[in-house]
N, C-alpha and C positions, 0 to 999 in steps of 0.2 A: 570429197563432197561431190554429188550429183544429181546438180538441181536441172531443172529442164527448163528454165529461161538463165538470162544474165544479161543487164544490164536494159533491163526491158524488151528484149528480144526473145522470140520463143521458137523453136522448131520443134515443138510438139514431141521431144523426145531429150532423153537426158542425157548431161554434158557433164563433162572431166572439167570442174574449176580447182583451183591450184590460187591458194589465197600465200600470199607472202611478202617479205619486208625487206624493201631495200636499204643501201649501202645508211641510209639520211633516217632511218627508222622508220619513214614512210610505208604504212601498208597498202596493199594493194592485190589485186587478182586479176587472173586471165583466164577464159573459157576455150575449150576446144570442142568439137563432137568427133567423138570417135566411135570407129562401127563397131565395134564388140567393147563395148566401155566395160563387163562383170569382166570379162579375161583379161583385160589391159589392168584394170584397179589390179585385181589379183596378181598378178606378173608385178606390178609394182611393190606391189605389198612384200612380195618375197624377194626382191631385190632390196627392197628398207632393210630386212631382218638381217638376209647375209650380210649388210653392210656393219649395220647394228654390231652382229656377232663379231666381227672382226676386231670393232674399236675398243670390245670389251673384251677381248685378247690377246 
């Protein structure tokens, strides 16, 4: 997901949010801005998969 506020703050440019559930089932999310956010999703994306492929191995 890459919204370009979070939590009512904006820097007019789009952020790496990362929604997830802790230990208590409590959800939750955290935002970062990263400077090449399309390479960094992508680079992530392909590390999910090889992980992915592994479990189903």
């Amino acid at each position: 997901m890459t919204p370009s506020s979070f939590l009512g703050k904006s820097i007019n440019t789009h952020l790496l949010k990362i929604e997830f559930q802790d230990e208590g089932g409590v959800l939750n999310a955290v935002a970062w801005h990263v400077k090449d956010l399309k390479n960094f999703v992508t680079a992530l994306n392909l590390q999910r998969e090889k992980i992915d492929q592994r479990k189903n191995n």
